[in-house]
mmCIF file of the protein (N, C-alpha, C, O) and its ligand, coordinates in Angstrom:
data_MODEL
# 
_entry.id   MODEL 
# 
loop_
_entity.id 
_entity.type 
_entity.pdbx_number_of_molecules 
1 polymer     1 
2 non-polymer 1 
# 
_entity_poly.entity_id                      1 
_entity_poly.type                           'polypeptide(L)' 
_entity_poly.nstd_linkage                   no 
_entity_poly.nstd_monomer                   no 
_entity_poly.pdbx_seq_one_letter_code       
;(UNK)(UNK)(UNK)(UNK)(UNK)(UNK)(UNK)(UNK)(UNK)(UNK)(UNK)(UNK)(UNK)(UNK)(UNK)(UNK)
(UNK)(UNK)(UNK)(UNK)(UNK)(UNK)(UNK)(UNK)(UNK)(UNK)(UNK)(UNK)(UNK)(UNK)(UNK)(UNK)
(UNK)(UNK)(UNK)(UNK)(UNK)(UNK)(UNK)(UNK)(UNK)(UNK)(UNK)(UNK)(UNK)(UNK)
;
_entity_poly.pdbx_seq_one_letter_code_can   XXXXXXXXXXXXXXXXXXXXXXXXXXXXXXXXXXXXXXXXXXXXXX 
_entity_poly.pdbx_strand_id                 A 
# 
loop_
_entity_poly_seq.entity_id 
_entity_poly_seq.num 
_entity_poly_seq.mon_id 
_entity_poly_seq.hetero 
1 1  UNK n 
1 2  UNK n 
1 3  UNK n 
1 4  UNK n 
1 5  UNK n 
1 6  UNK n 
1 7  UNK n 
1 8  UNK n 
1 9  UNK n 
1 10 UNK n 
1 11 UNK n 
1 12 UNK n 
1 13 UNK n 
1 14 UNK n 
1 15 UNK n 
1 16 UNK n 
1 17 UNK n 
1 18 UNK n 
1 19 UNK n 
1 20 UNK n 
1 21 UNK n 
1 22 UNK n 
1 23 UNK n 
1 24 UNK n 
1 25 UNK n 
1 26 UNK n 
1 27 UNK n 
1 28 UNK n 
1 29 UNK n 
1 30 UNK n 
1 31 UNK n 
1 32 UNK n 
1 33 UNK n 
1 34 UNK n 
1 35 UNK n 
1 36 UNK n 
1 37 UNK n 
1 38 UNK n 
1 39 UNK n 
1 40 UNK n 
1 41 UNK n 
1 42 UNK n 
1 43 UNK n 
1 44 UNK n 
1 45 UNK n 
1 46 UNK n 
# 
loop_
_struct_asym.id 
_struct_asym.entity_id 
A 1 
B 2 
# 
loop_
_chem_comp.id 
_chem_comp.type 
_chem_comp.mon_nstd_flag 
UNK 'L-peptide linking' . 
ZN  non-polymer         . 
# 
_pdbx_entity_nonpoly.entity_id   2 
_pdbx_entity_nonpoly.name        ? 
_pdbx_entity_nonpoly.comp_id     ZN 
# 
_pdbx_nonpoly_scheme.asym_id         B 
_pdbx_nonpoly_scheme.entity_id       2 
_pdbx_nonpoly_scheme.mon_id          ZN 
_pdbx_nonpoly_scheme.ndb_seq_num     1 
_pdbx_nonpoly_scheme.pdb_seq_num     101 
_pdbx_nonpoly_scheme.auth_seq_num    101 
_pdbx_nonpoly_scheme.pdb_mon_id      ZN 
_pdbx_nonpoly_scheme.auth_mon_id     ZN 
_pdbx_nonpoly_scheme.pdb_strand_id   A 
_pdbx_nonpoly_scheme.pdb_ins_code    . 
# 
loop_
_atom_site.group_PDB 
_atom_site.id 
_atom_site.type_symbol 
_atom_site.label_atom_id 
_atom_site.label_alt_id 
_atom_site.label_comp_id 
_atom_site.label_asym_id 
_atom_site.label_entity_id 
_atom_site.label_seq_id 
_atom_site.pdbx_PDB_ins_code 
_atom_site.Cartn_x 
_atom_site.Cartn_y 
_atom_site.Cartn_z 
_atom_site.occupancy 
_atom_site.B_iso_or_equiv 
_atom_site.pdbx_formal_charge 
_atom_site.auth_seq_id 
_atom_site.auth_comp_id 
_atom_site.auth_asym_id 
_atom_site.auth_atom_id 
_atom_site.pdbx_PDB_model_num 
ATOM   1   N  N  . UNK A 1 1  ? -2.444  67.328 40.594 1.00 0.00 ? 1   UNK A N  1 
ATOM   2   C  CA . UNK A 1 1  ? -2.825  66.830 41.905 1.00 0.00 ? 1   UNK A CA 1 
ATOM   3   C  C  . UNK A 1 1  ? -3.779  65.647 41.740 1.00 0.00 ? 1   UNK A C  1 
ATOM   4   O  O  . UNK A 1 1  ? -4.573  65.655 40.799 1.00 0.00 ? 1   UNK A O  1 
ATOM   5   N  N  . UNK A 1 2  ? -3.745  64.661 42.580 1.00 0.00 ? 2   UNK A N  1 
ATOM   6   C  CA . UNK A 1 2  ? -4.423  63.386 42.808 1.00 0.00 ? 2   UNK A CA 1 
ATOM   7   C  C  . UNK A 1 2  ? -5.533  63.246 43.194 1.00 0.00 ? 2   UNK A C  1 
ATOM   8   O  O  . UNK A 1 2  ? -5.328  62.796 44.321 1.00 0.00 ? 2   UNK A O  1 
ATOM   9   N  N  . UNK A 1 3  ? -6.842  63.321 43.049 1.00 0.00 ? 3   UNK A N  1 
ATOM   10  C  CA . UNK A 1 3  ? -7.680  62.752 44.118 1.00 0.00 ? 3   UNK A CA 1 
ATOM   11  C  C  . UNK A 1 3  ? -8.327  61.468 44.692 1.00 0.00 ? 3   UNK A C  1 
ATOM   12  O  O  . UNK A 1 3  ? -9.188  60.836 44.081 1.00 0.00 ? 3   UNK A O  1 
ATOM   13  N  N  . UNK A 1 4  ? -7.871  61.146 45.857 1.00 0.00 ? 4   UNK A N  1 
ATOM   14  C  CA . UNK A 1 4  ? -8.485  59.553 45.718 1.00 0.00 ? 4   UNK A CA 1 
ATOM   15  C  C  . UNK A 1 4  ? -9.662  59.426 45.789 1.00 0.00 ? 4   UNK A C  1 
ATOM   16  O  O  . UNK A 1 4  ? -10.378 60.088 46.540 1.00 0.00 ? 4   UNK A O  1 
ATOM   17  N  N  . UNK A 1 5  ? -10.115 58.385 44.867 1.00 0.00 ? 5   UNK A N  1 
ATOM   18  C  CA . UNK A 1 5  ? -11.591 57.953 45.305 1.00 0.00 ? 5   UNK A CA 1 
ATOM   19  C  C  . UNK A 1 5  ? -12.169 56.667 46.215 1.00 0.00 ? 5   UNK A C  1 
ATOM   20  O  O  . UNK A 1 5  ? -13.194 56.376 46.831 1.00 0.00 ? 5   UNK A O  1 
ATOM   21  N  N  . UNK A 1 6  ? -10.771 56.041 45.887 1.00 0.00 ? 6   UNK A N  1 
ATOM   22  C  CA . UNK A 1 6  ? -11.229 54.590 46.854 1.00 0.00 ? 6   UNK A CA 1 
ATOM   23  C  C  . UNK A 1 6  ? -9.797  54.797 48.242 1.00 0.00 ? 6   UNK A C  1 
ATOM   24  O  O  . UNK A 1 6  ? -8.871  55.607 48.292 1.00 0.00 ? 6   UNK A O  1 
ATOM   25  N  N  . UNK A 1 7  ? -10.158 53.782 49.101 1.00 0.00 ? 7   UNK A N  1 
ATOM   26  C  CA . UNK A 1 7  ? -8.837  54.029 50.912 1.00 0.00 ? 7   UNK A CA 1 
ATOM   27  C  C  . UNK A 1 7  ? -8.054  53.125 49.725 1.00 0.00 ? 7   UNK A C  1 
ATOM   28  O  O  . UNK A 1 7  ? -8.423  52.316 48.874 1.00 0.00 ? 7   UNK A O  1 
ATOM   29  N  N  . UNK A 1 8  ? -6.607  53.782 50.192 1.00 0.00 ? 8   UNK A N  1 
ATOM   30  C  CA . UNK A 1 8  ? -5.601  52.435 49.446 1.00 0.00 ? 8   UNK A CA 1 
ATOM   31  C  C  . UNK A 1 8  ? -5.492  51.435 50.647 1.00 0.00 ? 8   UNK A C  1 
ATOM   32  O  O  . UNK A 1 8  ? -4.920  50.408 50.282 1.00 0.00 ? 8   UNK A O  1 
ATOM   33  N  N  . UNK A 1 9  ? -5.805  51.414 51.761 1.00 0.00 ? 9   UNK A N  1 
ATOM   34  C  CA . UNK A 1 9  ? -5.973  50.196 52.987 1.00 0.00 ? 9   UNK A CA 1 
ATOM   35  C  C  . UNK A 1 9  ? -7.057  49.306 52.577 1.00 0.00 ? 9   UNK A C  1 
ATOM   36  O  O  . UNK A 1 9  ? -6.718  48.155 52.303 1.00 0.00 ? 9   UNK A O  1 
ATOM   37  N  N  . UNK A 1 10 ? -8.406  49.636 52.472 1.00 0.00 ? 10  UNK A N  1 
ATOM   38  C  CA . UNK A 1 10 ? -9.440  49.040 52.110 1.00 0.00 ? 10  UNK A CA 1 
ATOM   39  C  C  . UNK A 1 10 ? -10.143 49.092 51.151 1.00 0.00 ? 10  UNK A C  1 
ATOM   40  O  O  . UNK A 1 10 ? -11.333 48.777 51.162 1.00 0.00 ? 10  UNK A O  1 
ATOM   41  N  N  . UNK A 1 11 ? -9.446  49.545 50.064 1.00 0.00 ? 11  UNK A N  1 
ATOM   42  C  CA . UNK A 1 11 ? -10.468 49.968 48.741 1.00 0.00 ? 11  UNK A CA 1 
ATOM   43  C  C  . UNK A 1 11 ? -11.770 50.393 48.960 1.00 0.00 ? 11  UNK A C  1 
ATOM   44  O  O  . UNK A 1 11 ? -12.450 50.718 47.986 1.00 0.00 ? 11  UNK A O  1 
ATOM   45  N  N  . UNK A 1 12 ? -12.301 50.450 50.266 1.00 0.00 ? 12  UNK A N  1 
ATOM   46  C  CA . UNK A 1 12 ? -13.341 51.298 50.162 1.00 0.00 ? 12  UNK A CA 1 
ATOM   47  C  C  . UNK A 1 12 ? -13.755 52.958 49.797 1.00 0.00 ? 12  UNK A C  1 
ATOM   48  O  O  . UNK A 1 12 ? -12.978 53.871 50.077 1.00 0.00 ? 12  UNK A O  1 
ATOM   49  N  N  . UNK A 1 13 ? -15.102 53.196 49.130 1.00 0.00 ? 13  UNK A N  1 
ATOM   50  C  CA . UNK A 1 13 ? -14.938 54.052 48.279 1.00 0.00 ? 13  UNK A CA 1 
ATOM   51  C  C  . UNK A 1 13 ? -14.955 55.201 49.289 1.00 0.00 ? 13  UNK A C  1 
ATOM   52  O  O  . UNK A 1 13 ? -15.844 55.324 50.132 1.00 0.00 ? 13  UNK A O  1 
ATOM   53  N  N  . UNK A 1 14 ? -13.886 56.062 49.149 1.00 0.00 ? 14  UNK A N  1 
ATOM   54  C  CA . UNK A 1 14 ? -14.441 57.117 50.251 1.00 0.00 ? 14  UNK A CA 1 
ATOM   55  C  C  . UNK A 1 14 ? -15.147 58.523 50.200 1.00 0.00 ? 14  UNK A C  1 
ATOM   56  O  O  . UNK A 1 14 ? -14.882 59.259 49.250 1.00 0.00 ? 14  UNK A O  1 
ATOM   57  N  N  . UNK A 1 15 ? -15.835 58.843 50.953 1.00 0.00 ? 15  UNK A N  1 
ATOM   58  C  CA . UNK A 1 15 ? -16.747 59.562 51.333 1.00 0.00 ? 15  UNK A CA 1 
ATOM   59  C  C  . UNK A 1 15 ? -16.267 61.136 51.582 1.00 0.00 ? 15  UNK A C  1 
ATOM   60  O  O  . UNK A 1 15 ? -15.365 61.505 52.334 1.00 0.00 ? 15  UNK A O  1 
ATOM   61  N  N  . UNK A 1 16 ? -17.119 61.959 50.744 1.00 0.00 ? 16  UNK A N  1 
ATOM   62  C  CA . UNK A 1 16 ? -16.145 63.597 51.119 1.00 0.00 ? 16  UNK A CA 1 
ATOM   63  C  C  . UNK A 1 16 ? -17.007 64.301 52.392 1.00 0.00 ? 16  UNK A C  1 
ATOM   64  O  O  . UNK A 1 16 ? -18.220 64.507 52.347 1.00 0.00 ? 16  UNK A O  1 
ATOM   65  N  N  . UNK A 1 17 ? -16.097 64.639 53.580 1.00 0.00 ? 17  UNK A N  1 
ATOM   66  C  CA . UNK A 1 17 ? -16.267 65.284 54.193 1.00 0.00 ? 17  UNK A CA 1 
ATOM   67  C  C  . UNK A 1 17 ? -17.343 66.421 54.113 1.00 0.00 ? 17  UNK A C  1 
ATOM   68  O  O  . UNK A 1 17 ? -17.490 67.076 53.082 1.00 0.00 ? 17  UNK A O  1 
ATOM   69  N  N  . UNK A 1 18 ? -18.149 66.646 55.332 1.00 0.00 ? 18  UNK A N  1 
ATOM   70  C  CA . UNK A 1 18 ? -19.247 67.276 55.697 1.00 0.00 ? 18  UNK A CA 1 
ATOM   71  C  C  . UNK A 1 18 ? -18.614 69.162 55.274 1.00 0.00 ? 18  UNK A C  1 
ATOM   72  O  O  . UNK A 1 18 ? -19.368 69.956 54.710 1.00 0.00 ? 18  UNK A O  1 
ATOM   73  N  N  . UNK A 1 19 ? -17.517 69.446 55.588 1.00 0.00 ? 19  UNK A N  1 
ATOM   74  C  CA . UNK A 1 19 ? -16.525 70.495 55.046 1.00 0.00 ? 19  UNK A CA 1 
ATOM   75  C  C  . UNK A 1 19 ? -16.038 70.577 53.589 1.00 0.00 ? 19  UNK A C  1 
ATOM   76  O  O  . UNK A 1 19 ? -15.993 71.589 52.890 1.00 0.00 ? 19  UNK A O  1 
ATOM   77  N  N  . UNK A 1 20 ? -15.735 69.516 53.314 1.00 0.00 ? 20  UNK A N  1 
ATOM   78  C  CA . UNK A 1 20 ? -15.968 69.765 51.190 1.00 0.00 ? 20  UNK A CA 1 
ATOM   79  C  C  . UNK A 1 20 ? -14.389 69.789 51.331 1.00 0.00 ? 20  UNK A C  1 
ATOM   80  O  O  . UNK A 1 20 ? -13.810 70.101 50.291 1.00 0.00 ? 20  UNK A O  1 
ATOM   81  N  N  . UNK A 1 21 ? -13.567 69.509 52.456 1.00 0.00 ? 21  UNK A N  1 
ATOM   82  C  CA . UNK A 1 21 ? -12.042 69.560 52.327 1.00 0.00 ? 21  UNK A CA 1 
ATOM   83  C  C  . UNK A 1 21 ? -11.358 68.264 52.338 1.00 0.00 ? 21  UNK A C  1 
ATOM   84  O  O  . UNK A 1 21 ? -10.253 68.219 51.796 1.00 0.00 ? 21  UNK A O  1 
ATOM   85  N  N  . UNK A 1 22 ? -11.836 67.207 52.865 1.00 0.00 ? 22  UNK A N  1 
ATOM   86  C  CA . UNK A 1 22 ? -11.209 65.852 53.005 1.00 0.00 ? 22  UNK A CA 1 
ATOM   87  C  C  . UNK A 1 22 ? -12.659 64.705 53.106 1.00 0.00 ? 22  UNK A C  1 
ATOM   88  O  O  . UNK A 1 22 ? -13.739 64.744 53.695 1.00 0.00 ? 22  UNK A O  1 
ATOM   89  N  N  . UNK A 1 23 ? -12.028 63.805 52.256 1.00 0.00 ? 23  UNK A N  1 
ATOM   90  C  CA . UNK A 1 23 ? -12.598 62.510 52.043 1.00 0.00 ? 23  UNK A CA 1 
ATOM   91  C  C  . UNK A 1 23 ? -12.090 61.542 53.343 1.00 0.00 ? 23  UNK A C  1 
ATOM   92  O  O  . UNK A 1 23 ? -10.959 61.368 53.795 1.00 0.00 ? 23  UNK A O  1 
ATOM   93  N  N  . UNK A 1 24 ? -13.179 61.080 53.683 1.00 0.00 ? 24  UNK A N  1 
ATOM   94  C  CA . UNK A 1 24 ? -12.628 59.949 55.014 1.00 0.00 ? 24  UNK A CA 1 
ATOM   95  C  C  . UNK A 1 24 ? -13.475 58.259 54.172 1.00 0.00 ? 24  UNK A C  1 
ATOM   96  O  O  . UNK A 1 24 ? -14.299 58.031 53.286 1.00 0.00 ? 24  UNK A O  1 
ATOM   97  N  N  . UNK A 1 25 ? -12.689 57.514 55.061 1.00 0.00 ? 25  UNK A N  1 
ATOM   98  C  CA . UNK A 1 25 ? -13.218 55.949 54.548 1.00 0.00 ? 25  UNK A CA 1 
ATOM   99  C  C  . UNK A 1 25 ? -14.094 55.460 56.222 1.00 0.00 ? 25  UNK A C  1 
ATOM   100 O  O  . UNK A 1 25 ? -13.542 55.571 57.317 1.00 0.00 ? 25  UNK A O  1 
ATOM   101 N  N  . UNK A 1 26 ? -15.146 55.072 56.065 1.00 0.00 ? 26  UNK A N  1 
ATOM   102 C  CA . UNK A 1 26 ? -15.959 54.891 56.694 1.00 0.00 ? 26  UNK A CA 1 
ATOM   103 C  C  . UNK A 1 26 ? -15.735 53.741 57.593 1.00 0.00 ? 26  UNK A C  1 
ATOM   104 O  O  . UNK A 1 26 ? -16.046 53.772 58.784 1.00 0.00 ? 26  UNK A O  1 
ATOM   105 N  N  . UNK A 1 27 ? -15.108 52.572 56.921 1.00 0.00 ? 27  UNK A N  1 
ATOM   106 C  CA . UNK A 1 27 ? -14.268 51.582 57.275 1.00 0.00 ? 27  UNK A CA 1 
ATOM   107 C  C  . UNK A 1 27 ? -13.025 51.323 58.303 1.00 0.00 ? 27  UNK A C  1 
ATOM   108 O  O  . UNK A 1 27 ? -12.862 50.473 59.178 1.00 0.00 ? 27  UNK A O  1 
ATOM   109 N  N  . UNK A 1 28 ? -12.335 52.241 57.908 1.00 0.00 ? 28  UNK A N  1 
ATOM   110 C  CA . UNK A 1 28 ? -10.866 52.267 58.805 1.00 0.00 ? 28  UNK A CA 1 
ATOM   111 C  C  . UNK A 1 28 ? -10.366 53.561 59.208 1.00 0.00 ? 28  UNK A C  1 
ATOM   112 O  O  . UNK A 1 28 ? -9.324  53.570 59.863 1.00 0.00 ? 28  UNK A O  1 
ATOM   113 N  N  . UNK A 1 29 ? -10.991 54.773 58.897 1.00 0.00 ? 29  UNK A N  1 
ATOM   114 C  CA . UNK A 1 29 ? -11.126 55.994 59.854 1.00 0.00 ? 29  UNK A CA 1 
ATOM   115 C  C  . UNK A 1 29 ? -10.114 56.401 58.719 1.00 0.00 ? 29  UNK A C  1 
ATOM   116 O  O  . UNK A 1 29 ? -9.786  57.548 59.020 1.00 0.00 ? 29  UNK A O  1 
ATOM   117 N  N  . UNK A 1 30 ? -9.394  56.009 57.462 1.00 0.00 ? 30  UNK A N  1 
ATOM   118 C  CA . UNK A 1 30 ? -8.127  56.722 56.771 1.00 0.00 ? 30  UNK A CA 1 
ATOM   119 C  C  . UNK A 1 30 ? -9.104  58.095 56.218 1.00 0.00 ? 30  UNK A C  1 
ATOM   120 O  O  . UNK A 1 30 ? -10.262 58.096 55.802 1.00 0.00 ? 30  UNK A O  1 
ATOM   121 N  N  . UNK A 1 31 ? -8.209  59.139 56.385 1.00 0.00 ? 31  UNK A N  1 
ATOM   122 C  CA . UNK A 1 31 ? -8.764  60.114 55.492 1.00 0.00 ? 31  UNK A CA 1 
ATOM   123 C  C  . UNK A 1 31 ? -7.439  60.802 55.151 1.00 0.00 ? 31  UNK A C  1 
ATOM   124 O  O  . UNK A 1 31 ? -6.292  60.559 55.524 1.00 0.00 ? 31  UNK A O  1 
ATOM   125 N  N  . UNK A 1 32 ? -8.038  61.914 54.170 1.00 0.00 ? 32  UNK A N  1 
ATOM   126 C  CA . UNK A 1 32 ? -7.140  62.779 53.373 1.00 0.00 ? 32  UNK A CA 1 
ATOM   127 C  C  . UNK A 1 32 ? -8.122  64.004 52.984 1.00 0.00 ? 32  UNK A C  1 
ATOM   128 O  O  . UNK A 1 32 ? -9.326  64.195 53.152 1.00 0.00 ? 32  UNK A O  1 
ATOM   129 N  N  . UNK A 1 33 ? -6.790  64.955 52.228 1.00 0.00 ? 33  UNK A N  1 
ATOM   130 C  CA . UNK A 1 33 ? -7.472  65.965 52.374 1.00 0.00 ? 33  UNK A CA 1 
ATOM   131 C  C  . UNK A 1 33 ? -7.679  66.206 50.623 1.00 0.00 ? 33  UNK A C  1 
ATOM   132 O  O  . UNK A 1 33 ? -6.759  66.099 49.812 1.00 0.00 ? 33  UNK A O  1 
ATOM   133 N  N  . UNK A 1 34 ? -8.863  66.491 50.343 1.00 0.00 ? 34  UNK A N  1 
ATOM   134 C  CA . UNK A 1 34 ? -8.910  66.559 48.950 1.00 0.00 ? 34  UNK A CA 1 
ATOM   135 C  C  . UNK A 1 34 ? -7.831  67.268 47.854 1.00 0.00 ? 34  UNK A C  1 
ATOM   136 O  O  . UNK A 1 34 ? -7.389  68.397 48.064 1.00 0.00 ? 34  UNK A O  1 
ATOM   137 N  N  . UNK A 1 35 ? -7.485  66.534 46.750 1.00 0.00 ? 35  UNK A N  1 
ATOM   138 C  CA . UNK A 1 35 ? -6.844  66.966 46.175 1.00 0.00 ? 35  UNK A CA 1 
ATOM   139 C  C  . UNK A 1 35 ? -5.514  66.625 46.340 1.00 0.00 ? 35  UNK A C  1 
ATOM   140 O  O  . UNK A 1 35 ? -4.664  67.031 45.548 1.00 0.00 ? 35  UNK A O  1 
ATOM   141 N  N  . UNK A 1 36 ? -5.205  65.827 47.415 1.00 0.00 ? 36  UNK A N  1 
ATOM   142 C  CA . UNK A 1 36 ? -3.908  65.461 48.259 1.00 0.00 ? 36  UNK A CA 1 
ATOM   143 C  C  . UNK A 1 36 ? -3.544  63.883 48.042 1.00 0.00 ? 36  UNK A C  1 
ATOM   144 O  O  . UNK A 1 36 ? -4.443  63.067 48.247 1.00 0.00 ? 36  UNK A O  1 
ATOM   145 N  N  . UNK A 1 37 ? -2.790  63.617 47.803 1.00 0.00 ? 37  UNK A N  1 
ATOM   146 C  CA . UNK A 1 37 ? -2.863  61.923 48.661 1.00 0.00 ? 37  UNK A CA 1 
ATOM   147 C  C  . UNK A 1 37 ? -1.050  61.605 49.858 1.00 0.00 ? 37  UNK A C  1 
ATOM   148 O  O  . UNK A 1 37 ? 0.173   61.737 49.810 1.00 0.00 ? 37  UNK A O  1 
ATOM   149 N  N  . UNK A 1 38 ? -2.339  61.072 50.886 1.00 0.00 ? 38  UNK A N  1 
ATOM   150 C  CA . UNK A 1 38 ? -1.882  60.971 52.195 1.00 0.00 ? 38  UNK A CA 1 
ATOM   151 C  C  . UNK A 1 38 ? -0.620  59.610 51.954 1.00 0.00 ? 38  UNK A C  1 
ATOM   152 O  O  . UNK A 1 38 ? -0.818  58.721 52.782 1.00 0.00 ? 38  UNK A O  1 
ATOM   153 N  N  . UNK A 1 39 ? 0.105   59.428 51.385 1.00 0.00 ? 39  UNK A N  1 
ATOM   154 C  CA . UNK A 1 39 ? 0.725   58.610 51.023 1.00 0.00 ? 39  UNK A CA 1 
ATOM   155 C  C  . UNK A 1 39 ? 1.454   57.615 52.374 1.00 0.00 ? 39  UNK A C  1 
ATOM   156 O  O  . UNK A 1 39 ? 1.706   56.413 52.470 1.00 0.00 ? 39  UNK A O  1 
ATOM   157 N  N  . UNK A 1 40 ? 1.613   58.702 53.234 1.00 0.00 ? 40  UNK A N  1 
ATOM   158 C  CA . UNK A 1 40 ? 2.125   58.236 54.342 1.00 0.00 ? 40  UNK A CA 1 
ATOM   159 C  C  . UNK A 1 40 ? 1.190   57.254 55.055 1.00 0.00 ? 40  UNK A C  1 
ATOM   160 O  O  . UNK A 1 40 ? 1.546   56.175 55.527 1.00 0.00 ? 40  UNK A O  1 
ATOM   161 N  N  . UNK A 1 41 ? 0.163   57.672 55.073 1.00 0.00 ? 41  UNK A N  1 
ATOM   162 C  CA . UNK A 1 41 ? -1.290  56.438 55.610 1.00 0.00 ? 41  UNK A CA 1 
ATOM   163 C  C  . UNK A 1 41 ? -0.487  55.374 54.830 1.00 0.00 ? 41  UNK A C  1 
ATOM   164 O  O  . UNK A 1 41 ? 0.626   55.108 55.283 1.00 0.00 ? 41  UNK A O  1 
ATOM   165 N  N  . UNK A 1 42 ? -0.785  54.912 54.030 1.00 0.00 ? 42  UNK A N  1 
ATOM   166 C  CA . UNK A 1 42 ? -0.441  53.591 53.606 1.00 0.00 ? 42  UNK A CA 1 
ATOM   167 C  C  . UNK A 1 42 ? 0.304   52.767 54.109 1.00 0.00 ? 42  UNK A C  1 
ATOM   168 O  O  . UNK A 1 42 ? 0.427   51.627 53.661 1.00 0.00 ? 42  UNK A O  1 
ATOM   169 N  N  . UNK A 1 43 ? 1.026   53.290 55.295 1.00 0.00 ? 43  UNK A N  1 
ATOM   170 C  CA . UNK A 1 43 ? 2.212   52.574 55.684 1.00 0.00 ? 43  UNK A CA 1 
ATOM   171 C  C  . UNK A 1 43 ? 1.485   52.035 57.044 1.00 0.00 ? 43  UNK A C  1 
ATOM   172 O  O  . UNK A 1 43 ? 2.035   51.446 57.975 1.00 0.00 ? 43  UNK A O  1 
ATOM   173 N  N  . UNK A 1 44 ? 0.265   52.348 56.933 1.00 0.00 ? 44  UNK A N  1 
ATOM   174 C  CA . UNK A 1 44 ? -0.451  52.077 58.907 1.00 0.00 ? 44  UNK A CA 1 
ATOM   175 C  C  . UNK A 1 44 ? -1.486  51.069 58.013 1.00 0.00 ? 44  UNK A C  1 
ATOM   176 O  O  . UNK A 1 44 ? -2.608  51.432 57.662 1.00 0.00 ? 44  UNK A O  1 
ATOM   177 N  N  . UNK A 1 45 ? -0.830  49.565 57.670 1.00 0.00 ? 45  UNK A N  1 
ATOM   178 C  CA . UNK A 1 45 ? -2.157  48.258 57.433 1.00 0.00 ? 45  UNK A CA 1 
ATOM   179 C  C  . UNK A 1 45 ? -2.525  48.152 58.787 1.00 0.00 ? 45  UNK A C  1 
ATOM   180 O  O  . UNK A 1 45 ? -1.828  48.428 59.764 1.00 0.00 ? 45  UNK A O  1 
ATOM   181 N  N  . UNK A 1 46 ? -3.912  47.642 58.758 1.00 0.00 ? 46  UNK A N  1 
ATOM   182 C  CA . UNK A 1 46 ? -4.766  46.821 59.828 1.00 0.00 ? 46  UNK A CA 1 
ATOM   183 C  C  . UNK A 1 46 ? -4.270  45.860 59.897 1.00 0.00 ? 46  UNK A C  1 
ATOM   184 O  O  . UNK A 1 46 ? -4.703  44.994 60.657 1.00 0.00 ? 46  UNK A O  1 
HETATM 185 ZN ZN . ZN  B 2 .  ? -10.419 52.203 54.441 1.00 0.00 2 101 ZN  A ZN 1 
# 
């Protein structure tokens, strides 16, 4: 399993959730759920 550390939209580094289950990017609202990658986000550029 994958975990991301940076948004693949904004390379910003993202931030783990207040719950310890998903990382969100502070930047563009993308999140995922740890351990996961949301692959489908990638397809929603700004
Ligand atoms: Zn982002």
């Amino acid at each position: 399993m994958k975990q991301l550390k940076r948004c693949p939209n904004c390379h910003t580094e993202l931030k783990l959730n207040s719950d310890g289950k998903t990382q969100y990017c502070s930047v563009c609202n993308y999140w995922t759920k740890v351990g996961t990658a949301r692959l489908d986000s990638i397809m929603i550029y700004a």
